[in-house]
N, C-alpha and C positions, 0 to 999 in steps of 0.2 A: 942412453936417451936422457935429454936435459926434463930435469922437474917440470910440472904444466906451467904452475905460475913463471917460471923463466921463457918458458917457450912463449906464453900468451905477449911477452914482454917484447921479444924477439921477433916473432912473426905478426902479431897484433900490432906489437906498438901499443902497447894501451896494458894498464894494470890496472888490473880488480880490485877496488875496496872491498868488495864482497865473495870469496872464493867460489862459495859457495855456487854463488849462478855459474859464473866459470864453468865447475865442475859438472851441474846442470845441463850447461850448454851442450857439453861432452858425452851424454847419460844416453845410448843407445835407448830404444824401448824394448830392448831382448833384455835389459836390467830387472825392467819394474816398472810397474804406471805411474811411478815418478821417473818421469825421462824429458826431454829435450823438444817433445812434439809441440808444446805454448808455448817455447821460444822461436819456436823453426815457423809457427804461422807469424807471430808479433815483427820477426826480424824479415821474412818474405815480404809482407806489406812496408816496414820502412825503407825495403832496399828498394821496391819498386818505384817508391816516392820520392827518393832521393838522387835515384839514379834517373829518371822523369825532369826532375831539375836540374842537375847538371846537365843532361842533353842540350835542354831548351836552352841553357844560358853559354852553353858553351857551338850551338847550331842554331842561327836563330834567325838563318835563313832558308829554313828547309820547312815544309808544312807539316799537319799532323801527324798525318797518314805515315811521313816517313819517322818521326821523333818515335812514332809507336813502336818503327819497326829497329831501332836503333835500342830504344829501352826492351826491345824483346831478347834482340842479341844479346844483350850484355846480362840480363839475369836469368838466362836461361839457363839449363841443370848442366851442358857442358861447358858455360863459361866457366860456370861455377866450379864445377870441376876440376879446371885448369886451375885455377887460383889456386883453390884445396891442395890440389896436388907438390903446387912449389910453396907452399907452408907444411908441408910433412904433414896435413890432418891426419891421416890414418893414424899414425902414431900416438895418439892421443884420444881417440876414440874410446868410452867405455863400453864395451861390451858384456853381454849374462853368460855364462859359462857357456852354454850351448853353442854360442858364436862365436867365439874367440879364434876356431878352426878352421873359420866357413868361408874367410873371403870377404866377408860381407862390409867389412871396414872398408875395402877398396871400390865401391862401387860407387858409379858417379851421383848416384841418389844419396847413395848415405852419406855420399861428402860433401856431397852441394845443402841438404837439408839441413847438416851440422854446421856447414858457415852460415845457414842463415838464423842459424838457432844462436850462433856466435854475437850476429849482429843484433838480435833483439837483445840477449843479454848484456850487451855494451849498453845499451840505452838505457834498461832497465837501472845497469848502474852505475853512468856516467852522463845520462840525456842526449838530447837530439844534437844537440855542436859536435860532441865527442864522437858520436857515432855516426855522423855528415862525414866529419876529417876522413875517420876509419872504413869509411867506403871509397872515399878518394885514395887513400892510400893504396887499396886493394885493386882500386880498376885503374890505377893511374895509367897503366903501358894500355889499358885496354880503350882508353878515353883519346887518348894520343892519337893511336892508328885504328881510326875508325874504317869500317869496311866502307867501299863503293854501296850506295844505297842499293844499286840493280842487285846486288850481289845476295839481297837481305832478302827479295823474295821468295817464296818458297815457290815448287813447282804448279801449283794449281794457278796461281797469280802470272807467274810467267806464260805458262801456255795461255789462259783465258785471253791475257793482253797479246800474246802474237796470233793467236786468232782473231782477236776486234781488231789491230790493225791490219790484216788483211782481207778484209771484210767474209771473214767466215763465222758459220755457225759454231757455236760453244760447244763444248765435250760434252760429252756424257757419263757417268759413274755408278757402275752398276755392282753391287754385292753379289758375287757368282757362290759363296760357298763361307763356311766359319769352320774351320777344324781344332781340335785340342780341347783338353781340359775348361771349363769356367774361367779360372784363373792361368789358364796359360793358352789362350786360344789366339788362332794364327787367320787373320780375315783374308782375302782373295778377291780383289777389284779391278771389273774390267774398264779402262778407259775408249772409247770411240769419239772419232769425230768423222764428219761425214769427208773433210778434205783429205782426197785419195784413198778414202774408205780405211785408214788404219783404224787399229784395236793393238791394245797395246794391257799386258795385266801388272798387278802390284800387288804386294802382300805387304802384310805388318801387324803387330799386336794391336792396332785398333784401326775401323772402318778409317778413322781420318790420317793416319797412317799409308797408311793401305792405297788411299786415293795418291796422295802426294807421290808414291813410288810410282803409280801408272804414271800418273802426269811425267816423272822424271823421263821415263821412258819412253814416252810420248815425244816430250822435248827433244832426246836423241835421234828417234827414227825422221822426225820432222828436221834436223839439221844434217843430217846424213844429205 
């Protein structure tokens, strides 16, 4: 495995006068409460600002509503992810002894959080140009082949609008039940609509989760 600072060179593009943050940027928080957590919020708000503007200059014939939903694609934890993943992040991850065995490197949270801990530390020690380029760098293939906007709705937005174009009544989203642990509980949502009386259920680690899955299946039984 090539040294960080090579790697940061190679897959960044962009070298560190200050290692340090680098390293930082890297610092699981299974380390120590000196870890990566105030770069991963600093670098989440420049990426969303940044990739916010490119949208708009590079779409700038499409409205809000959809620029929103274009900037949502693109910084969301599995785009992230994908990027992390063809820059070998895991590999560089520091981890506290505990976790070194656990997997936890590979997880799309911990990789998407650690690029964006990457990109506040670019700013931090190179400023706002540097770290514009270095987010174009990273989305360039993503910027290119932007999806079909219909593509970007989620299920609740797609049903509610095939329902007002057919002039039907909206769904309804009912919480049937919560199972599991505090922290590992599994919600259960029933979707209805009065067209042809379907009910359709969904689950997921969170009520809003949870609806979106009804909705998906909503949508199916509705194009069936």
């Amino acid at each position: 495995m090539i040294e960080t600072d090579q790697w940061s060179k190679q897959s960044l593009k962009y070298e560190f006068q200050d290692q340090s943050l680098l390293v930082l940027a890297l610092t699981h928080r299974s380390v120590s409460s000196v870890n990566n957590e105030r770069l991963e919020f600093l670098g989440d708000s420049i990426l969303g600002f940044v990739i916010a503007d490119l949208v708009y200059q590079l779409k700038q014939e499409i409205d809000e509503g959809n620029l929103t939903r274009l900037r949502a694609h693109l910084v969301q934890e599995s785009t992230l992810h994908k990027i992390a993943v063809t820059m070998n992040l895991s590999d560089y991850i520091i981890l506290g002894s505990g976790e070194k065995k656990s997997g936890v490197k590979y997880r799309p949270s911990v990789l998407s959080d650690t690029l964006e801990a990457l990109i506040g530390a670019v700013y931090i020690d190179g400023g706002y140009q540097q770290t514009r380029e270095l987010i174009k760098r990273l989305f360039d293939s993503w910027l290119t082949n932007l999806p079909d906007l219909n593509a970007l709705k989620d299920s609740k937005t797609q049903l509610q609008e095939l329902l007002q174009h057919d002039g039907d009544a909206l769904p309804s989203y009912i919480l049937k039940k919560t199972m599991g642990a505090d922290h590992d509980q599994v919600f259960y949502v029933d979707c209805k609509i009065k067209k042809n009386d379907l009910q359709t259920i969904g689950q997921g680690s969170s009520r809003r989760n949870a609806e979106q899955q009804a909705a998906k299946e909503m949508l199916k039984k509705l194009n069936e």
